[in-house]
HTML snippet that shows the backbone in 3Dmol.js (N, CA, C, O; Angstrom):
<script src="https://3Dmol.org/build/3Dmol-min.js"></script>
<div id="view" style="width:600px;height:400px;position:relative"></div>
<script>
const pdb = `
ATOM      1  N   UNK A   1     233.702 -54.830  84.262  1.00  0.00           N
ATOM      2  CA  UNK A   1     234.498 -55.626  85.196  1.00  0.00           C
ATOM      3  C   UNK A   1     233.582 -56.675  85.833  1.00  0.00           C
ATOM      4  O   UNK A   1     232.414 -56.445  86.147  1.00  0.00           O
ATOM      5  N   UNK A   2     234.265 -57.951  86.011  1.00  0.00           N
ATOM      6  CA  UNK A   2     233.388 -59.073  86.310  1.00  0.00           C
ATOM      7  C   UNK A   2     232.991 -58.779  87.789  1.00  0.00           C
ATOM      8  O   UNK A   2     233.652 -57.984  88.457  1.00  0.00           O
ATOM      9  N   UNK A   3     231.836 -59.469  88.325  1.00  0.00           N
ATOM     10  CA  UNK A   3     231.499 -59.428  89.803  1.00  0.00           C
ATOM     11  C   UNK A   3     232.953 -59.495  90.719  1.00  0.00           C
ATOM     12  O   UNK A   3     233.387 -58.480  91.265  1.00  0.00           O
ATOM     13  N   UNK A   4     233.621 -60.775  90.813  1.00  0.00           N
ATOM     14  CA  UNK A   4     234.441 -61.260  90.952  1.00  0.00           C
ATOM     15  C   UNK A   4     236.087 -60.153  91.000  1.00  0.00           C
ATOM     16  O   UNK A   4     236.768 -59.810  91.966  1.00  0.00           O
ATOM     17  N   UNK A   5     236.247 -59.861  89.502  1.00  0.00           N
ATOM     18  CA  UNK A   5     237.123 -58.370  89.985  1.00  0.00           C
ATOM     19  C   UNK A   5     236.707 -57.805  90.661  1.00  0.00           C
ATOM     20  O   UNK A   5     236.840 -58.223  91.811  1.00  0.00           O
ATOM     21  N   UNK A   6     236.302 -57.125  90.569  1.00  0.00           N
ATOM     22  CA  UNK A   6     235.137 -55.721  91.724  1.00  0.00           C
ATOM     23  C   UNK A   6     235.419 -56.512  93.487  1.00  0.00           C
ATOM     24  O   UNK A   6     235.768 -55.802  94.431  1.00  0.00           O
ATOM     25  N   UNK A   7     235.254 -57.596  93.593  1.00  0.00           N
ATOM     26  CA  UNK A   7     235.140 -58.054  94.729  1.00  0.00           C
ATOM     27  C   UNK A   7     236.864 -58.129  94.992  1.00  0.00           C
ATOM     28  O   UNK A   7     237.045 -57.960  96.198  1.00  0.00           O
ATOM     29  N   UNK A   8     238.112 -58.314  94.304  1.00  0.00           N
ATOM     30  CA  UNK A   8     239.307 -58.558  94.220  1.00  0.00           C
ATOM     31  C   UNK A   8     239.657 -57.032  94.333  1.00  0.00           C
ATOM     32  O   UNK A   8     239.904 -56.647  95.476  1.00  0.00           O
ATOM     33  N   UNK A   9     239.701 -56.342  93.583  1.00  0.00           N
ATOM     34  CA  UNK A   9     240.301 -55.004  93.733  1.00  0.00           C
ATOM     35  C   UNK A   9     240.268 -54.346  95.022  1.00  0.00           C
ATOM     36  O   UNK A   9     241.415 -53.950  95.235  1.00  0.00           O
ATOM     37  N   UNK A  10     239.568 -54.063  95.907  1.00  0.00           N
ATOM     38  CA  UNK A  10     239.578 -53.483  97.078  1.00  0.00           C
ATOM     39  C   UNK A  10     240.605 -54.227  97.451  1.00  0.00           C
ATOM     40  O   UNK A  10     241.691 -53.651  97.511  1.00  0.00           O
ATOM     41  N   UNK A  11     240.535 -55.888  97.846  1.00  0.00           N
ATOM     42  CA  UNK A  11     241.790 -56.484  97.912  1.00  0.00           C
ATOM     43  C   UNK A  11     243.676 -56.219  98.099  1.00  0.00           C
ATOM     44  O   UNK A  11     244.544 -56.333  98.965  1.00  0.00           O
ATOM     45  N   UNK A  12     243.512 -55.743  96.433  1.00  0.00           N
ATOM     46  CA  UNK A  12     244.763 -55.712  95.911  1.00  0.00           C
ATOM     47  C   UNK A  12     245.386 -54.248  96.565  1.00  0.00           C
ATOM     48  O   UNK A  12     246.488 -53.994  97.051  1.00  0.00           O
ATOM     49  N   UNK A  13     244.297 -53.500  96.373  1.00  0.00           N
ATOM     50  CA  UNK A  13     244.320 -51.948  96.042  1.00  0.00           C
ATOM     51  C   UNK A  13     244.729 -51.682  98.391  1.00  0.00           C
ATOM     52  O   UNK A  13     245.426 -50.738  98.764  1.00  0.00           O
ATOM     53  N   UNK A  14     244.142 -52.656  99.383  1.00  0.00           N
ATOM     54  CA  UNK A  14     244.629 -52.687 100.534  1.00  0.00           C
ATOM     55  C   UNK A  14     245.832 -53.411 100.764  1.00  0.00           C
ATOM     56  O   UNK A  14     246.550 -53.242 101.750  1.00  0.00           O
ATOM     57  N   UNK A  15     246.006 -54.070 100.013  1.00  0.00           N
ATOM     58  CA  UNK A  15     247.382 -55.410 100.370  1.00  0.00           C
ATOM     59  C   UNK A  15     248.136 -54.559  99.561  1.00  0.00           C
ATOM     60  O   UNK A  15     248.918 -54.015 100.342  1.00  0.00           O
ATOM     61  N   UNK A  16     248.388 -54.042  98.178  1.00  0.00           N
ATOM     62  CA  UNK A  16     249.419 -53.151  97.810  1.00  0.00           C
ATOM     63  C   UNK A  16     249.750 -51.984  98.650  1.00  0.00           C
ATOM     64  O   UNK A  16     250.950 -51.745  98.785  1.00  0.00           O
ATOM     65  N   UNK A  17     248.719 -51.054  99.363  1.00  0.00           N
ATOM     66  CA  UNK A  17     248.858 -50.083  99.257  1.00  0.00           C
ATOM     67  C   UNK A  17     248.894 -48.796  98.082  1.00  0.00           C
ATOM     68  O   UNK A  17     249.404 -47.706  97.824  1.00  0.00           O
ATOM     69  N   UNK A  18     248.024 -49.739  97.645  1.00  0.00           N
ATOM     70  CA  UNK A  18     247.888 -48.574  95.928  1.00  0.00           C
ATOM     71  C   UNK A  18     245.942 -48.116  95.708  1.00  0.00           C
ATOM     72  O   UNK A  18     245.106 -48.576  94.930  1.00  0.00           O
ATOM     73  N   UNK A  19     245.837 -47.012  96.820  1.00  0.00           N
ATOM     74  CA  UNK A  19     244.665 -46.525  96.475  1.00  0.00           C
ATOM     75  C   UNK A  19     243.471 -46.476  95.347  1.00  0.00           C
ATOM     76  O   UNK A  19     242.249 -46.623  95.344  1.00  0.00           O
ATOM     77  N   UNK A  20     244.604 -46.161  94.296  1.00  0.00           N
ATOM     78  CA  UNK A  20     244.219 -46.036  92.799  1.00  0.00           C
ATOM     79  C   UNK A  20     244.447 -47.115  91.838  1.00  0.00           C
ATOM     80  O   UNK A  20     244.489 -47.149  90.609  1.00  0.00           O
ATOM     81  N   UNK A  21     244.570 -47.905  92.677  1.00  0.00           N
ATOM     82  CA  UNK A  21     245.255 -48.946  91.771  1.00  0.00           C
ATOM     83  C   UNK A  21     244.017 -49.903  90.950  1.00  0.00           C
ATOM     84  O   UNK A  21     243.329 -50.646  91.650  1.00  0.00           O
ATOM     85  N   UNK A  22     243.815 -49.855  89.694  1.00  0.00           N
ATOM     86  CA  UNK A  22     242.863 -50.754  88.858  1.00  0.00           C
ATOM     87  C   UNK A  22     243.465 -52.020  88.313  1.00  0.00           C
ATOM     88  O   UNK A  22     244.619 -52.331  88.020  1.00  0.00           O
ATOM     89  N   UNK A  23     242.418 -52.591  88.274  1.00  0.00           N
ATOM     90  CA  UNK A  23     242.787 -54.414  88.759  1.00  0.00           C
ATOM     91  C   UNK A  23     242.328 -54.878  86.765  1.00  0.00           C
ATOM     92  O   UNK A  23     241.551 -54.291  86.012  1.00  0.00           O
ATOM     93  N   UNK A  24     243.004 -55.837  86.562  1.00  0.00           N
ATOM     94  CA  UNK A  24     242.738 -56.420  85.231  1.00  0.00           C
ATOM     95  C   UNK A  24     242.741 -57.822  84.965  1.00  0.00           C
ATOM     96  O   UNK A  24     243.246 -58.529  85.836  1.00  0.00           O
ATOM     97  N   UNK A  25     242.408 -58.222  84.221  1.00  0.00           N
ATOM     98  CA  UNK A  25     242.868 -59.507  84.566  1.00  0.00           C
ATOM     99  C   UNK A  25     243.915 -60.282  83.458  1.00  0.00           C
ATOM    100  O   UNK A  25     243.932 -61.456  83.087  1.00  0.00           O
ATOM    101  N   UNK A  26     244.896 -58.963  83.042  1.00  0.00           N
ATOM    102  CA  UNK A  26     246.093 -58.995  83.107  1.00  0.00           C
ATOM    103  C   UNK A  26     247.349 -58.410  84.005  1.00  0.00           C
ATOM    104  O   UNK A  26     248.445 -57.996  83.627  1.00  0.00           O
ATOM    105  N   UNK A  27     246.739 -58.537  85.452  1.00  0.00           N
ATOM    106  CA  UNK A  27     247.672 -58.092  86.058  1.00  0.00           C
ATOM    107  C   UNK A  27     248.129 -59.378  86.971  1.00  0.00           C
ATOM    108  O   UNK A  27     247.397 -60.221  87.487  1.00  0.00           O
ATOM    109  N   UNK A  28     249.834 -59.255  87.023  1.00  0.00           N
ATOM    110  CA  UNK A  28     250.287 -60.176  87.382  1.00  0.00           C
ATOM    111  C   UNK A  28     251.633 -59.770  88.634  1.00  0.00           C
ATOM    112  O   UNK A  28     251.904 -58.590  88.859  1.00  0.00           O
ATOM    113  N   UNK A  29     252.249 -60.728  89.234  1.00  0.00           N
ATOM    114  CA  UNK A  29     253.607 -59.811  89.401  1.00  0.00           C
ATOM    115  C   UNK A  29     254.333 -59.268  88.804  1.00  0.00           C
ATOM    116  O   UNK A  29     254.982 -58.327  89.261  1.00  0.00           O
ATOM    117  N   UNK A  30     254.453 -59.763  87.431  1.00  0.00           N
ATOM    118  CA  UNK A  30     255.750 -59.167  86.499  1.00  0.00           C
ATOM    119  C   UNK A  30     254.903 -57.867  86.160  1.00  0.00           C
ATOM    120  O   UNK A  30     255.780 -57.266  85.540  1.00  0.00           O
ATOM    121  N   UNK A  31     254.009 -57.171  86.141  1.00  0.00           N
ATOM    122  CA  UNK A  31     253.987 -55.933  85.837  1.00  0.00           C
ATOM    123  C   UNK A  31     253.332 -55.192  87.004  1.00  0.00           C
ATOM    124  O   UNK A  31     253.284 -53.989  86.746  1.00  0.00           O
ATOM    125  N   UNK A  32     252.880 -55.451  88.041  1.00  0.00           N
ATOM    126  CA  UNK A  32     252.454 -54.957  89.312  1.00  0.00           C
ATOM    127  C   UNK A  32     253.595 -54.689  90.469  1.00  0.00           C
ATOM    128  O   UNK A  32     254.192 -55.549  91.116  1.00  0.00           O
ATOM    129  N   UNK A  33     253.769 -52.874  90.571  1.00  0.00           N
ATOM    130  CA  UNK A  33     255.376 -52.589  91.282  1.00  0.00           C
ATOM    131  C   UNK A  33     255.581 -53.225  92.396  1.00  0.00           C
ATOM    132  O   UNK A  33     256.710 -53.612  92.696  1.00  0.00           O
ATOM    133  N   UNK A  34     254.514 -53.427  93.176  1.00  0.00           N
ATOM    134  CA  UNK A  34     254.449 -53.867  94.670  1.00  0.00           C
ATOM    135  C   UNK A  34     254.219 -54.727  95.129  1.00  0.00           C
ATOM    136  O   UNK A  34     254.460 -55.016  96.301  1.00  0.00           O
ATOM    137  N   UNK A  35     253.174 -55.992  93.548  1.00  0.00           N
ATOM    138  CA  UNK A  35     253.231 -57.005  93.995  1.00  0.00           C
ATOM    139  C   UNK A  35     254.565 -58.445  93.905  1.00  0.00           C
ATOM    140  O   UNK A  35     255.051 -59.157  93.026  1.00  0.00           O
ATOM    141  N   UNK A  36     254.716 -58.242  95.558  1.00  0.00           N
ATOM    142  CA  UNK A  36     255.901 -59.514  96.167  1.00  0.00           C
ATOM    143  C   UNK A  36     255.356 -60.184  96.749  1.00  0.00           C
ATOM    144  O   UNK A  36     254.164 -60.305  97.031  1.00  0.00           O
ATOM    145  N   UNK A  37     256.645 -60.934  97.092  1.00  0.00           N
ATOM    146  CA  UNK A  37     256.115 -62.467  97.761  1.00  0.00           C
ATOM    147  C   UNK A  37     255.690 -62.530  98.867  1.00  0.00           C
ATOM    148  O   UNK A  37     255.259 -63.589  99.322  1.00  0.00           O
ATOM    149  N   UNK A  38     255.722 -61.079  99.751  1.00  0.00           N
ATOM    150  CA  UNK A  38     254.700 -61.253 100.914  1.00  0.00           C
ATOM    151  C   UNK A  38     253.551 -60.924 100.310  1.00  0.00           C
ATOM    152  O   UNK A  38     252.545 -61.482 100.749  1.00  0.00           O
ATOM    153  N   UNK A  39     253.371 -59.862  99.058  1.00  0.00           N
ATOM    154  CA  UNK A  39     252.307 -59.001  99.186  1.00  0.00           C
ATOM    155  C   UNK A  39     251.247 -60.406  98.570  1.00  0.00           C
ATOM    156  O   UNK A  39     250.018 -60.408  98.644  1.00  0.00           O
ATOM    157  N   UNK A  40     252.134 -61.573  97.950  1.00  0.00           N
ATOM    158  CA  UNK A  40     251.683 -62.548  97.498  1.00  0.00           C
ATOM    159  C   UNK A  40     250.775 -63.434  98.679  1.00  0.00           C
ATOM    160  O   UNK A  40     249.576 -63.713  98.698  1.00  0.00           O
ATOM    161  N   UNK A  41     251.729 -63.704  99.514  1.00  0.00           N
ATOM    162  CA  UNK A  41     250.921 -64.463 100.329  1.00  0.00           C
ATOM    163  C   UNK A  41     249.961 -63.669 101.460  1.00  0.00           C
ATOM    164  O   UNK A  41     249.387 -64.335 102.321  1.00  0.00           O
ATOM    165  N   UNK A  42     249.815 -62.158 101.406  1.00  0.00           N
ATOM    166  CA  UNK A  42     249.023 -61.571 101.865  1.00  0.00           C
ATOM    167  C   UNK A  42     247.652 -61.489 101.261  1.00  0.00           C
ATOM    168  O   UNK A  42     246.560 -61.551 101.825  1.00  0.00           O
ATOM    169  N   UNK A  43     248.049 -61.282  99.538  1.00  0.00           N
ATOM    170  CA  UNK A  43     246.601 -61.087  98.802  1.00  0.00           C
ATOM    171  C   UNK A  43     246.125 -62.654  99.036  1.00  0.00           C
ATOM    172  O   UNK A  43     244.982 -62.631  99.494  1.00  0.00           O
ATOM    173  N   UNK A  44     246.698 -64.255  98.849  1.00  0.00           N
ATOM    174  CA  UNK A  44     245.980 -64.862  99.215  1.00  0.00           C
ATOM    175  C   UNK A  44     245.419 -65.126 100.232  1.00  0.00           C
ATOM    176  O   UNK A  44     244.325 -65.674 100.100  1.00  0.00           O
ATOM    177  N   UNK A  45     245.817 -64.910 101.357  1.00  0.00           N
ATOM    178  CA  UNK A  45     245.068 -65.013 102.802  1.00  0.00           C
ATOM    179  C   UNK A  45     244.052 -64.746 102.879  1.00  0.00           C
ATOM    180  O   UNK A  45     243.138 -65.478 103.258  1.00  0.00           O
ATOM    181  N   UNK A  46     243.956 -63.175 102.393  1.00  0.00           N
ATOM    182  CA  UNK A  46     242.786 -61.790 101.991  1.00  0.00           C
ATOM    183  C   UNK A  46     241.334 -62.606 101.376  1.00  0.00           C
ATOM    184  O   UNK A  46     240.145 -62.824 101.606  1.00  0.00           O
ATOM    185  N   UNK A  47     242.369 -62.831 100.501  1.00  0.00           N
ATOM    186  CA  UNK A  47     241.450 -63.633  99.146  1.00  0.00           C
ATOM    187  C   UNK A  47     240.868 -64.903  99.839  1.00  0.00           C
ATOM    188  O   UNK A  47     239.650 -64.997  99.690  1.00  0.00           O
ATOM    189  N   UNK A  48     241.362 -65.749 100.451  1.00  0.00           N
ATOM    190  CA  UNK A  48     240.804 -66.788 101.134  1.00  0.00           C
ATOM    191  C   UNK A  48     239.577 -66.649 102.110  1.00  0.00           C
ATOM    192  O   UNK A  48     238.677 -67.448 102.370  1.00  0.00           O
ATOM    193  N   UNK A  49     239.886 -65.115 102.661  1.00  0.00           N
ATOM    194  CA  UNK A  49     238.976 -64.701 104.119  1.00  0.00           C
ATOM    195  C   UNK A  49     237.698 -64.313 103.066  1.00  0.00           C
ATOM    196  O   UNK A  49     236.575 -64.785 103.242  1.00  0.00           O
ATOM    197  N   UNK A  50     238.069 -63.260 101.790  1.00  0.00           N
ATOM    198  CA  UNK A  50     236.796 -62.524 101.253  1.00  0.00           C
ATOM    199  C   UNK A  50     236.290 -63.823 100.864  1.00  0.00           C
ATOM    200  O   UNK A  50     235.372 -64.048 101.653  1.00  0.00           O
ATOM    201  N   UNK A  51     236.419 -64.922  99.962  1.00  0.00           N
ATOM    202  CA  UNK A  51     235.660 -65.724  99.671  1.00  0.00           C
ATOM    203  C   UNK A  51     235.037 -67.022 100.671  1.00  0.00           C
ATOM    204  O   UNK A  51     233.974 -67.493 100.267  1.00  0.00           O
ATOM    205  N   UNK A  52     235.353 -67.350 101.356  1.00  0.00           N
ATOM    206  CA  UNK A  52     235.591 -68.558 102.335  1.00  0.00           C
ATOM    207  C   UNK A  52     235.696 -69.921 102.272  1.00  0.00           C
ATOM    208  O   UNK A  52     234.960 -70.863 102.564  1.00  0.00           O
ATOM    209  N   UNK A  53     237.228 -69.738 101.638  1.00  0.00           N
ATOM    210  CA  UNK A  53     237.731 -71.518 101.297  1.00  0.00           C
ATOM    211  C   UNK A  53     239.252 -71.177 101.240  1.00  0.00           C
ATOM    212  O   UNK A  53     239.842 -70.115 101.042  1.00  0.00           O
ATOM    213  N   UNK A  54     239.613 -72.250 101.445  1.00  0.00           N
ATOM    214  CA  UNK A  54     241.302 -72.326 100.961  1.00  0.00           C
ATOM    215  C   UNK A  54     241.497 -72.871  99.738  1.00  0.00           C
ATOM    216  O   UNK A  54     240.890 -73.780  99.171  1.00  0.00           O
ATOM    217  N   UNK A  55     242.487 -72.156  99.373  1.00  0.00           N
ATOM    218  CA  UNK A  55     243.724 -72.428  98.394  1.00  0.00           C
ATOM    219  C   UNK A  55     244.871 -73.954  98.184  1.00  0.00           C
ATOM    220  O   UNK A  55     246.006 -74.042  98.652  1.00  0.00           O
ATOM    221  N   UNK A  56     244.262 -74.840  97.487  1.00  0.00           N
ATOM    222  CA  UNK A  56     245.426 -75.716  98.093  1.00  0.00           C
ATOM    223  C   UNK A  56     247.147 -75.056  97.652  1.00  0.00           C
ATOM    224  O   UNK A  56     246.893 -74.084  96.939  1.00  0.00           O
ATOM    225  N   UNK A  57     248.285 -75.144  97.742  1.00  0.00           N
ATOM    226  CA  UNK A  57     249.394 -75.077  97.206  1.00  0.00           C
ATOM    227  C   UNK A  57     249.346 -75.131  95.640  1.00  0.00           C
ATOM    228  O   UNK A  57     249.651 -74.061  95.114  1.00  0.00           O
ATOM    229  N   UNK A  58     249.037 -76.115  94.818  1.00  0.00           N
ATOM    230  CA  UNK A  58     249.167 -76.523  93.419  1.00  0.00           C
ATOM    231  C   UNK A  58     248.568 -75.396  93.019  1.00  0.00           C
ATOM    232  O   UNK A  58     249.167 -74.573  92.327  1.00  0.00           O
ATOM    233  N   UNK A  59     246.922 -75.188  93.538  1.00  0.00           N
ATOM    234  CA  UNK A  59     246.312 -73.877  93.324  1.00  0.00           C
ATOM    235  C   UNK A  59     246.913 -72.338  93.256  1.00  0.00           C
ATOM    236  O   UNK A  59     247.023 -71.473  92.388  1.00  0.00           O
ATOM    237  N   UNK A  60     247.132 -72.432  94.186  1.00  0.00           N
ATOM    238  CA  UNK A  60     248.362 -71.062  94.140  1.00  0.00           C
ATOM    239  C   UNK A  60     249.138 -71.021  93.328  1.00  0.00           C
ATOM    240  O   UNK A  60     249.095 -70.098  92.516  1.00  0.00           O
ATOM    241  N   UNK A  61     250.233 -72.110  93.247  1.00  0.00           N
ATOM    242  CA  UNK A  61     251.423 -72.352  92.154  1.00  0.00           C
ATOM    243  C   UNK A  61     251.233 -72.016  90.759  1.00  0.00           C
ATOM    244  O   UNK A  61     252.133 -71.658  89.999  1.00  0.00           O
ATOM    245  N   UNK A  62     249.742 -72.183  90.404  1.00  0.00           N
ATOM    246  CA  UNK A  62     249.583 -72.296  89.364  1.00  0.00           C
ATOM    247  C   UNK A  62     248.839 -70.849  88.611  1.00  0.00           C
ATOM    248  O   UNK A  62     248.271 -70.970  87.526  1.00  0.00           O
ATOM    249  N   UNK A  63     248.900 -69.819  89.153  1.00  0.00           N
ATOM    250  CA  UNK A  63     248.120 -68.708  89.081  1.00  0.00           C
ATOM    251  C   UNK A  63     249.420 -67.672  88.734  1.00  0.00           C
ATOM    252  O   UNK A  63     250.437 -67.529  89.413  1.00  0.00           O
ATOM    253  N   UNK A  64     249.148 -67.152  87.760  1.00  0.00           N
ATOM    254  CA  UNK A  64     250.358 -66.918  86.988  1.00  0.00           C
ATOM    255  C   UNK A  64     249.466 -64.631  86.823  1.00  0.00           C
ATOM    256  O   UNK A  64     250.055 -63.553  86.891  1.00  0.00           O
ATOM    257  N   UNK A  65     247.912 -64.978  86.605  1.00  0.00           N
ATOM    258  CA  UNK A  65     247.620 -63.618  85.936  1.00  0.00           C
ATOM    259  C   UNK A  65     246.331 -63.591  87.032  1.00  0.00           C
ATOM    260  O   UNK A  65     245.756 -64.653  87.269  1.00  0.00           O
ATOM    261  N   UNK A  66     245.851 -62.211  87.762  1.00  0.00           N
ATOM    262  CA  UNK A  66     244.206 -61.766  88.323  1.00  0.00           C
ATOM    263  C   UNK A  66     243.169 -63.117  87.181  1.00  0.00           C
ATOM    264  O   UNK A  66     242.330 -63.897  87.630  1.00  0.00           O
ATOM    265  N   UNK A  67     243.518 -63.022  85.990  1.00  0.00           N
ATOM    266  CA  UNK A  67     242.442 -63.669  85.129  1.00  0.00           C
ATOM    267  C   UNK A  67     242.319 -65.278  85.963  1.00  0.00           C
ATOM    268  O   UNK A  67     241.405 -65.878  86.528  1.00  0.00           O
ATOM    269  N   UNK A  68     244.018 -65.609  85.629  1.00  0.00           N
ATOM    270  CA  UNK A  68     243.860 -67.253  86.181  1.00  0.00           C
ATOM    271  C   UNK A  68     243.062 -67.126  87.738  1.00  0.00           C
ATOM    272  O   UNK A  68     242.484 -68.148  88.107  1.00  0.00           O
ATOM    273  N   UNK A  69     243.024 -66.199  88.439  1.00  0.00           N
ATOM    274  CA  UNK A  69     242.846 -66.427  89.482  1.00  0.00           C
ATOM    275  C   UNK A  69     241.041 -66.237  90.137  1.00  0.00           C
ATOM    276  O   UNK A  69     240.348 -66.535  91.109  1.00  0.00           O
ATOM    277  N   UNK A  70     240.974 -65.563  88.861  1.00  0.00           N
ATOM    278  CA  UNK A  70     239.325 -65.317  88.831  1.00  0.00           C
ATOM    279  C   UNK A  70     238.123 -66.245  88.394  1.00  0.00           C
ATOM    280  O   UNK A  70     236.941 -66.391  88.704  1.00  0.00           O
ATOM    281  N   UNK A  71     239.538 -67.104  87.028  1.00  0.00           N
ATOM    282  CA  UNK A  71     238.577 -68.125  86.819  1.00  0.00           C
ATOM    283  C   UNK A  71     238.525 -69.115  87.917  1.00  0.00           C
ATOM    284  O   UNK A  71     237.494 -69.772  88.059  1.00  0.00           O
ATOM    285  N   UNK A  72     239.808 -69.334  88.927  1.00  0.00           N
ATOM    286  CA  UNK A  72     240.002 -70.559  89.503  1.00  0.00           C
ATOM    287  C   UNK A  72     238.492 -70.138  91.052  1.00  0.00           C
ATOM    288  O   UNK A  72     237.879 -70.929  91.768  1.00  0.00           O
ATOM    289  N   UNK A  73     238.440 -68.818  90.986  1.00  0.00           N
ATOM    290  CA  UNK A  73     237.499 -67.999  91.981  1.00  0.00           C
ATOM    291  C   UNK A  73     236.196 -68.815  91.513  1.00  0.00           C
ATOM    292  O   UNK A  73     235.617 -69.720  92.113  1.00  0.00           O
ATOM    293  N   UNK A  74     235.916 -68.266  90.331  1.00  0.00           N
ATOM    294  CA  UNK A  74     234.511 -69.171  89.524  1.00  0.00           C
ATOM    295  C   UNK A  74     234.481 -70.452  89.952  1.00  0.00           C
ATOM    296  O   UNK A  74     233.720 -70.779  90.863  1.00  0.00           O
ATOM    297  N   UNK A  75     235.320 -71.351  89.334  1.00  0.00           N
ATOM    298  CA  UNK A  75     234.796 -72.871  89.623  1.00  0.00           C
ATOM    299  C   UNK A  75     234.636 -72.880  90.712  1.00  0.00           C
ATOM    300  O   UNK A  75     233.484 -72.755  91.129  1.00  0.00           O
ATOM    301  N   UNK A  76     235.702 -73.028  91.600  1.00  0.00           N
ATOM    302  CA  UNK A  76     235.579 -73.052  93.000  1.00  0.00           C
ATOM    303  C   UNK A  76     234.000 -72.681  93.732  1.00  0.00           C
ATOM    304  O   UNK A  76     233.617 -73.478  94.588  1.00  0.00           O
ATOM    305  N   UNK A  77     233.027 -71.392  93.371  1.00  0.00           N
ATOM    306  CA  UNK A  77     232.161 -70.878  93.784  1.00  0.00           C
ATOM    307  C   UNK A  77     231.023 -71.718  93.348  1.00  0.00           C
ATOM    308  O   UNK A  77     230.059 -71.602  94.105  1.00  0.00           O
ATOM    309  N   UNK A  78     230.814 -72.668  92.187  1.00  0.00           N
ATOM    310  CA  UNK A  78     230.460 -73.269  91.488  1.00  0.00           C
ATOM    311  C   UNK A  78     230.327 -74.346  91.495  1.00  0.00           C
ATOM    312  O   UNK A  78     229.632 -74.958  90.683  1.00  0.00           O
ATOM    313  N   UNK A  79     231.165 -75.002  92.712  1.00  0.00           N
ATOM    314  CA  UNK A  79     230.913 -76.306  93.301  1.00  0.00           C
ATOM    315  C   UNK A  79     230.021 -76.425  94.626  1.00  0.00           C
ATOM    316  O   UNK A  79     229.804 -77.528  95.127  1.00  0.00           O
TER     317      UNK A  79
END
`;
const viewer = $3Dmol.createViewer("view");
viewer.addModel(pdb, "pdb");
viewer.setStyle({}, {cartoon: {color: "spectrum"}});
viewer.zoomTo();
viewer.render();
</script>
């Protein structure tokens, strides 16, 4: 698991409420039970505080899978 997951999962696994819950970076809403559209705009907040930057809108919009969102984590860290 990339640095980056590892740093996301605690995340998911507090904003779901899913203790056990293992993170992929094929996990998305359509197959994650709990992740909704609050739990959506909760994991990004989360996600904004653990890393320290914002999200523009388009950014968000466009994050479809954990993967898209890990790579968009990379560049971002990378600038």
């Amino acid at each position: 698991m990339s640095d980056i997951l590892q740093r996301l999962e605690p995340i998911f696994r507090d904003v779901l409420d899913e203790p056990s819950f293992v993170l992929t970076r094929e996990s998305s809403p359509a197959n994650v039970e709990n992740w909704d559209s609050l739990a959506q705009i909760s994991l990004i907040t989360s996600i904004e505080k653990e890393f320290a930057f914002r999200f523009s809108v388009g950014e968000v919009q466009s994050l479809k899978t954990v993967g898209d969102m890990a790579d968009l984590l990379e560049r971002k860290l990378r600038q």
